[in-house]
C-alpha positions, 0 to 999 in steps of 0.5 A: 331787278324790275320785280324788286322796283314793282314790290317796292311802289306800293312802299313809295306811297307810304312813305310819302303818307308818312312824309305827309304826317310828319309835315302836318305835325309841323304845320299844327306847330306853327297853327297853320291848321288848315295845311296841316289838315290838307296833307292828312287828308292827301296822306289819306289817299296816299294811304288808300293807292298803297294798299291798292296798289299792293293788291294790283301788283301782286306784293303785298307782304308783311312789310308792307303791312308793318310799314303802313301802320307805322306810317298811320300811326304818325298821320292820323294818330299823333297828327290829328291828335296835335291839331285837337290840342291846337283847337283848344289853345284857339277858344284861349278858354282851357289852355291852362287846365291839364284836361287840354291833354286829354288829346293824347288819348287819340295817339295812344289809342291810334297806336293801340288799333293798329297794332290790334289791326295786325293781328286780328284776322276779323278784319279782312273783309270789314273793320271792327271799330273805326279805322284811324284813317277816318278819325284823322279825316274827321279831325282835320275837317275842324281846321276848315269848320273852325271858319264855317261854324265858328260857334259849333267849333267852340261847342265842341273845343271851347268847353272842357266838358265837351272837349275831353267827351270828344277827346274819349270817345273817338278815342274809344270807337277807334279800339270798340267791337263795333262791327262796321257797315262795310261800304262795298258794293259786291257782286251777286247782291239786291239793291235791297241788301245795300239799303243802310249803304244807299242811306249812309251815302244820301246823307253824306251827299245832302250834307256836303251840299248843305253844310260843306266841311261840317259834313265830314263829322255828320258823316263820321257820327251817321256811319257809326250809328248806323253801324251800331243800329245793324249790328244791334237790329241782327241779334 
């Protein structure tokens, strides 16, 4: 009985990320963006302790596994991809033009990774493309940038151009072979080999200090270029 309980907590979590996206869908409905955008990134960390918590109490499984893809798939897949379409409807410069659904893309491809997520073996240790976790984070950090940075946010979700650029390529990255810096520190390692973590982290702490939630996407697009710019400095 109690082992049955144990394997199921890692589950709880889980669900409660799903409860969270299909809540932040709701929320982007009625255009309160910014709690749509907290309860992805609460769902984020749910998301994170239940994959914690699997390893800790020894249950991971396949159901486990199955479940969480499916959960992220409406958090940081449909949800986020919701808020894009929310953007755009708030610069009332593009809502009558059918590239406004270019935010589909960010569902579809979601879906696409983590259902390549599952059965690509290389990713056991670190993740090739960006894990749709950190889009959805990066997505819903524009509900608050929307206030800080008006003019940047417009830049990016006024303009049709830049919107459906936007739109592709974070789609793009989430299913590229990109090989990612992975950002864990492991025992037996210099200082010197964690240099590329140290200055990913530099960044992302000046930055925060500096410019709050705009941050969150200055972080996103260091993480990838330096991650592009190792992979390219190995061959």
């Amino acid at each position: 009985m109690i082992s049955a309980i144990k394997k199921q907590i890692p589950n709880l979590f889980t669900l409660g990320n799903l409860t969270c996206g299909v809540l932040a869908i709701i929320f982007a409905f009625d255009k309160k963006l910014e709690m749509a955008a907290w309860l992805i990134v609460l769902a984020a960390i749910l998301d994170f302790f239940d994959g914690f918590l699997a390893r800790l109490l020894g249950v991971s499984g396949d159901m486990g596994k199955q479940l969480d893809s499916l959960a992220d798939c409406v958090t940081f897949g449909v949800a986020p991809s919701l808020l894009i379409y929310q953007y755009a409807l708030l610069s009332h410069n593009i809502e009558s033009n059918i590239f406004i659904y270019s935010f589909i893309l960010l569902a579809i491809f979601s879906a696409y990774r983590l259902a390549k997520f599952n059965i690509d073996t290389r990713q056991s240790e670190s993740f090739i493309g960006v894990p749709t976790p950190i889009t959805g984070i990066m997505v819903a950090s524009w509900a608050f940038i929307q206030n800080s940075c008006p003019n940047i946010f417009e830049f990016f979700f006024g303009n049709i151009i830049s919107y459906i650029l936007f739109c592709i390529t974070i789609s793009l990255l989430l299913v590229s072979e990109i090989p990612l810096v992975s950002l864990k520190f492991k025992k037996g390692k210099q200082l010197k080999d964690f240099t590329v973590q140290l200055i990913i982290g530099a960044i992302g702490l000046f930055s925060i200090i500096a410019f709050q939630w705009l941050a969150v996407p200055i972080i996103y697009v260091v993480y990838v270029l330096s991650s592009v710019f190792v992979n390219f400095a190995k061959k």
